[in-house]
C-alpha positions in Angstrom: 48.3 4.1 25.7 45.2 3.9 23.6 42.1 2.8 25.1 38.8 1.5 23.2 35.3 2.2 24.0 32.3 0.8 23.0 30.7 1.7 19.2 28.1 3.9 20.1 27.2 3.7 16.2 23.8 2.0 16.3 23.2 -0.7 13.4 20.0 -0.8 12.0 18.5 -3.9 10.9 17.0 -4.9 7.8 13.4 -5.9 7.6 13.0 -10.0 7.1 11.7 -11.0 3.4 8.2 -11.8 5.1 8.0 -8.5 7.0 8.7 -6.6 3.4 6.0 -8.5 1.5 3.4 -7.9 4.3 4.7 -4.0 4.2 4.6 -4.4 0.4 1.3 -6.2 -0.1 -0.4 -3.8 2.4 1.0 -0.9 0.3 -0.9 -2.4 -2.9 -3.8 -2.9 -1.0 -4.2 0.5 -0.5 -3.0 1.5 -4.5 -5.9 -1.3 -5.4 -8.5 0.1 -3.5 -7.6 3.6 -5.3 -7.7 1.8 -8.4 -11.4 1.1 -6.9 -12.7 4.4 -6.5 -10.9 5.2 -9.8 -13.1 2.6 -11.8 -16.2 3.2 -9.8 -15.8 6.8 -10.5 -16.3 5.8 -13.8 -19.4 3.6 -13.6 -21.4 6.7 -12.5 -21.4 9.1 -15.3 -22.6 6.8 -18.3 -22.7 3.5 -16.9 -19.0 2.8 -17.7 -17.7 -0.8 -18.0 -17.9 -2.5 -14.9 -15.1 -5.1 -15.6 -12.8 -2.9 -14.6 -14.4 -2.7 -11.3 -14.3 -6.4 -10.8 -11.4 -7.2 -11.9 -10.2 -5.1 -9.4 -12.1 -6.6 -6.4 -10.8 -9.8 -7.9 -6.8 -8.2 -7.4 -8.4 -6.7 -4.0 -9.0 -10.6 -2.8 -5.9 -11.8 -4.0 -3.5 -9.0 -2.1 -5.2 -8.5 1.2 -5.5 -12.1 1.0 -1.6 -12.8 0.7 -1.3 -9.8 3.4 -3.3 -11.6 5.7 -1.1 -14.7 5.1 2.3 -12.7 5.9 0.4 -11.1 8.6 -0.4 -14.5 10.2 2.9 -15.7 9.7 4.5 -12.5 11.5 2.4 -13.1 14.6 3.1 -16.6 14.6 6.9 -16.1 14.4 6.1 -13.5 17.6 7.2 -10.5 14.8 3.4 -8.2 14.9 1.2 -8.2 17.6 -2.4 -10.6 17.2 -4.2 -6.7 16.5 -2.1 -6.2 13.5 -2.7 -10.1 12.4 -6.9 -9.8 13.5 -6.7 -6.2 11.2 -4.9 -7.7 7.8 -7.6 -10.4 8.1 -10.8 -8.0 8.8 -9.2 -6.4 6.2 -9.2 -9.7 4.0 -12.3 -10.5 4.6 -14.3 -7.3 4.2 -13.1 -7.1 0.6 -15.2 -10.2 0.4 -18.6 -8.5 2.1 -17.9 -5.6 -0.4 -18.2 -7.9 -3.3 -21.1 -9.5 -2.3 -23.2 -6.4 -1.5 -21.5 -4.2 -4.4 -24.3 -3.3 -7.4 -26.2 -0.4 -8.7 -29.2 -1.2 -6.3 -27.4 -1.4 -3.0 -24.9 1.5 -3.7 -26.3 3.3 -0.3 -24.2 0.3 1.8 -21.9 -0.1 -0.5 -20.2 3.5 -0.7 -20.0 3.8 2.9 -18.8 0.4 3.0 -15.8 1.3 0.7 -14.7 4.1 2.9 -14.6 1.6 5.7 -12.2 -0.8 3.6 -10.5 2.6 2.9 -9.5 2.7 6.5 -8.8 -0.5 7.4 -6.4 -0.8 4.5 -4.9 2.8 5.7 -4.6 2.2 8.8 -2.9 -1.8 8.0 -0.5 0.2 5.4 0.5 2.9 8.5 1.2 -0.4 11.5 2.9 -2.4 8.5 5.3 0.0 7.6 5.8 1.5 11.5 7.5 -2.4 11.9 10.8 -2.3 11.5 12.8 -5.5 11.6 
């Protein structure tokens, strides 16, 4: 006589499409705001082109922006907890304050500023990818 028991193999489940972009865009948030430091690094020395720098603010809007969106959507759907949604939109939103006070003459708010975007998006990046599915 043969008996079956139960499968104690445990399946894991994959992560829904709108949990992998917000994972995904909160990952490039954290690459752009590198990208940030990179180009700002390079303002300093001789006053390098700051293009580069704004055009990556401009990126920095557009992907914590989209995070924020999945991030929104995921607590809507019951997915993330409202601190993980409140954090991609701080997040979001900062980028903007950054912008506006971001210039040679107000660097002593703006540095410090930029290491507080630093660990918003770090700490986003670290509760996004802790969801799993």
């Amino acid at each position: 006589m043969t008996s079956t028991s139960p499968s104690t193999a445990t399946t894991r489940s994959t992560p829904t499409p709108l949990l992998r972009a917000f994972q995904v865009g909160a990952a490039l948030v954290v690459l752009n705001v590198f990208y940030q430091f990179v180009t700002a690094g390079q303002l300093f020395p001789s006053g390098g082109p700051d293009e580069a720098h704004a055009a990556g603010a401009i990126v920095l809007h557009v992907l914590s922006g989209l995070t924020a969106i999945a991030a929104v959507l995921l607590w809507r759907q019951g997915r993330i907890t409202i601190r993980t949604a409140v954090l991609a939109v701080v997040v979001f939103a900062y980028s903007f304050v950054q912008a506006a006070i971001g210039g040679y003459d107000s660097l002593y708010v703006h540095v410090p500023g930029a290491m507080l975007l630093t660990a918003g998006a770090v700490w986003l990046l670290v509760v996004a990818l802790r969801h799993r599915a």
